[in-house]
C-alpha positions as CSV (number, residue, x, y, z in Angstrom):
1,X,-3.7,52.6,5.0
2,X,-7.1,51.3,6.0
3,X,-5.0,48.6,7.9
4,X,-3.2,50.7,10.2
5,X,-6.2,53.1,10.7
6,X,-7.8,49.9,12.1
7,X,-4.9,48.9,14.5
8,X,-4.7,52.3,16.3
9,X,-7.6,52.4,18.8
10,X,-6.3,49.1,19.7
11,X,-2.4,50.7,19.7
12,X,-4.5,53.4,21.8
13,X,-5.9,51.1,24.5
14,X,-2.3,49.2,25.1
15,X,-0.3,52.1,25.8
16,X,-3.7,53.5,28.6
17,X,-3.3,49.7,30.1
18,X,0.2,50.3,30.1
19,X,0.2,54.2,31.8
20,X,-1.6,52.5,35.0
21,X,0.2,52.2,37.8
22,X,0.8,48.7,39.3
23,X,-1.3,48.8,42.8
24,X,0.3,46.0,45.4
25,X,-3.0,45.4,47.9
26,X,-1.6,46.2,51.8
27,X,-1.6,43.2,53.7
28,X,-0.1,44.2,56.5
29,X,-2.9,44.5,59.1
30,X,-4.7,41.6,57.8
31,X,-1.2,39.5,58.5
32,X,-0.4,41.2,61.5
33,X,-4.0,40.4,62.9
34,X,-3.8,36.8,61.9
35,X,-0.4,36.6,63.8
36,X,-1.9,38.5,66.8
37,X,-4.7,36.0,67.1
38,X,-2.5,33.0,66.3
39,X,-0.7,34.0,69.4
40,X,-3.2,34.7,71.7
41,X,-4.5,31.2,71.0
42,X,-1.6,29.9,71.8
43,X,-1.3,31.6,75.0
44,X,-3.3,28.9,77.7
45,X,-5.5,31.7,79.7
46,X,-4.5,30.6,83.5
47,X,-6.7,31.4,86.1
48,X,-6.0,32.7,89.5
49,X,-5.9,30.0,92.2
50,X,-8.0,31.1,95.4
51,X,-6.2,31.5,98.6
52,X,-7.0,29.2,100.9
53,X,-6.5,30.1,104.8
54,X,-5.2,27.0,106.4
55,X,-7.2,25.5,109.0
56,X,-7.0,26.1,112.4
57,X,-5.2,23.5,114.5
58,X,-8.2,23.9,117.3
59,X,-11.3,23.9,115.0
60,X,-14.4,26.6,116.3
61,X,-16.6,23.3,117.2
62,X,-14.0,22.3,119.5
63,X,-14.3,25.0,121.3
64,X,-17.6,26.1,121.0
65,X,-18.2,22.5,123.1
66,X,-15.3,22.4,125.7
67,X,-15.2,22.8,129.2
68,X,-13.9,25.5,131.1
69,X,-13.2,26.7,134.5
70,X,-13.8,30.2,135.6
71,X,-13.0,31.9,139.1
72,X,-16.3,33.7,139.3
73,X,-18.6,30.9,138.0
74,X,-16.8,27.4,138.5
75,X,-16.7,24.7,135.6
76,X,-19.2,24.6,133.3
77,X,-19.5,22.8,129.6
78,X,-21.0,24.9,126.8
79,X,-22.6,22.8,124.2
80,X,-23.0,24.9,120.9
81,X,-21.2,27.9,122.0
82,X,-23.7,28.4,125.5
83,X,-24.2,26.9,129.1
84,X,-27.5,27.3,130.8
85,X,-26.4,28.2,134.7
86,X,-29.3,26.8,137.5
87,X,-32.2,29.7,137.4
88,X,-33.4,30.1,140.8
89,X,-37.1,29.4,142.1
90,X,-39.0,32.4,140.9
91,X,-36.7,34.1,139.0
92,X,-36.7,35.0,135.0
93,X,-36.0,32.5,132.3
94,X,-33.1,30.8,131.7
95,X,-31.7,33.0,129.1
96,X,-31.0,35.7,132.3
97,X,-28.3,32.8,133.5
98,X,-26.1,32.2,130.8
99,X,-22.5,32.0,129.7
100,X,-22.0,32.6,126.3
101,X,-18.6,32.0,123.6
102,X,-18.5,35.6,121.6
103,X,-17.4,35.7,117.8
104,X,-13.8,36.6,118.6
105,X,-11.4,34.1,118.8
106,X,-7.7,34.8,118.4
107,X,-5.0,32.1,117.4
108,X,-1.4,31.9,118.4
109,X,1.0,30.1,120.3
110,X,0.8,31.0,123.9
111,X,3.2,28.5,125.5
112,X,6.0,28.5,123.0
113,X,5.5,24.9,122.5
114,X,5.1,25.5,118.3
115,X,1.5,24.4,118.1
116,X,-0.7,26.8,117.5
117,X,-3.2,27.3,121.0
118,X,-6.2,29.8,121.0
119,X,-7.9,32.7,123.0
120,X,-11.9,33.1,123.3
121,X,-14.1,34.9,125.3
122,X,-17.0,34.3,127.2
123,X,-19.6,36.7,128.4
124,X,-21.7,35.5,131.4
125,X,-25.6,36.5,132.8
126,X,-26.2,36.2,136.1
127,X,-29.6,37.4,136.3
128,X,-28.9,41.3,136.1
129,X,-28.2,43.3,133.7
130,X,-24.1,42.8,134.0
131,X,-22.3,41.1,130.7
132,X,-19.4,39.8,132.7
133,X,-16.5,39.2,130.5
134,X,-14.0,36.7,130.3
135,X,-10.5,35.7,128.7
136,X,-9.7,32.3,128.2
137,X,-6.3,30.6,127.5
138,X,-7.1,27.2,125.6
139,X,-4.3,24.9,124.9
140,X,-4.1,22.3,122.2
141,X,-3.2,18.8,123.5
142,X,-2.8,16.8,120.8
143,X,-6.0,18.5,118.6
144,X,-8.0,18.5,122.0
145,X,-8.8,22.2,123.8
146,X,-7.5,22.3,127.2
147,X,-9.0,25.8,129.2
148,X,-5.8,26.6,131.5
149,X,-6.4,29.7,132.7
150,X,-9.2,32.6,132.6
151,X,-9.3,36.1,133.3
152,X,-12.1,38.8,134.2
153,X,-11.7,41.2,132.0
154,X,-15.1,44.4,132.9
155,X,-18.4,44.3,132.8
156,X,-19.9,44.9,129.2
157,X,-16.9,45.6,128.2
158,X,-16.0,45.2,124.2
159,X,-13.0,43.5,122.3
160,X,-12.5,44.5,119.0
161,X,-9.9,42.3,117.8
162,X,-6.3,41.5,119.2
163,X,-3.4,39.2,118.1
164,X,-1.1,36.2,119.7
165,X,2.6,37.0,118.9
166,X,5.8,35.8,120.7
167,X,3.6,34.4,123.7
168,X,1.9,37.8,124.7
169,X,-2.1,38.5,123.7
170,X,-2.6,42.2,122.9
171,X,-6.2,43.4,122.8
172,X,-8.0,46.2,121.5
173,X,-10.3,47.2,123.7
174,X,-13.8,49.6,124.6
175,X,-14.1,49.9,128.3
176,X,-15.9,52.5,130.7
177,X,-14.6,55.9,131.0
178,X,-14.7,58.1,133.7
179,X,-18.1,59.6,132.6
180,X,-19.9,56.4,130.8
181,X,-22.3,54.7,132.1
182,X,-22.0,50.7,132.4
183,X,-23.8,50.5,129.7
184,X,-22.2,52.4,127.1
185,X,-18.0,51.9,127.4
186,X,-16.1,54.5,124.7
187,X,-12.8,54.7,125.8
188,X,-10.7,53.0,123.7
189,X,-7.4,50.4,125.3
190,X,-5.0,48.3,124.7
191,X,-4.3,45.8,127.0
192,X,-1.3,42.9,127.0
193,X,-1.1,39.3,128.6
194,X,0.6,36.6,128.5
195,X,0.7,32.8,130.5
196,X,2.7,32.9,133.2
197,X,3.1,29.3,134.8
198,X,0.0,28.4,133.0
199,X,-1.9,31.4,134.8
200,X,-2.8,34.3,132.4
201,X,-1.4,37.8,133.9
202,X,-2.4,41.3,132.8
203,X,1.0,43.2,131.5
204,X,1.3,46.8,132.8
């Protein structure tokens, strides 16, 4: 008797471990995390190439030093994107007689010959307060600028961009309106040209 009242607090404590419910631990976000990492380390991380605008086939150098030939002012070389004109005896500084390239330049194919030619512009002092400018066609001869033709287009006029498609220059334009002074052009154009037998020719 003293036997079995010995064995039951142990009888006890085997049926209490035996009541407790088995508790299987949740693995299933640790695994699913491992797998998501696994993968993403496995993925190469590719970056994004830059774009890179071709070169143009007549180069701003090139034309910021060529020669050109304008009705008004005869041929003249600019040499970093200016020409210094004769100053006369007596009169202001050389900066008053100048013949400037401006920023714009447009590219584009303007004798349907497949290589790619290119438009400036050129803005010349003659000692007043004019800003005469000028369009230029410039053709590219084997990689060399060749000034064919050029056009007056106002005085202190602006261009504000354009295009070269299918032959024909469009422009976008500021010129004087019937009530601005020289100075101050607001009226906003659009003006067309094209070569015609290697002369450039205002489109109505």
């Amino acid at each position: 008797m003293k036997k079995m009242l010995t064995l039951l607090p142990l009888l006890f404590l085997l049926a209490a471990c035996a009541a407790q419910p088995t508790v299987t631990p949740d693995l299933s976000a640790y695994v699913s995390g491992t797998l998501t990492a696994v993968a993403q380390a496995a993925t190469p991380t590719v970056s994004p190439q830059p774009t890179v605008e071709p070169a143009p086939a007549l180069p701003l150098e090139l034309l910021q030093n060529g020669t050109y030939t304008s009705p008004d002012w005869g041929t003249f070389q600019l040499t970093g994107g200016i020409y210094y004109r004769p100053t006369p005896t007596g009169q202001e500084s050389p900066e008053a007689y100048t013949t400037r390239l401006l920023d714009t330049v447009l590219y584009g194919d303007l004798d349907q010959d497949g290589v790619e030619d290119a438009v400036v512009f050129l803005a010349t002092q003659s000692g007043g307060t004019g800003h005469f400018v000028e369009l230029a066609a410039v053709l590219n001869s084997n990689g060399s600028p060749i000034n064919v033709s050029m056009l007056s287009l106002g005085d202190r006029v602006i261009v504000e961009g354009g295009a070269v498609a299918g032959g024909l220059i469009t422009l976008n334009m500021r010129v004087q309106g019937p009530n601005d002074g020289m100075c101050c052009p607001s009226q906003a154009v659009t003006w067309t040209f094209r070569l015609e037998a290697g002369q450039l020719v205002k489109l109505p």
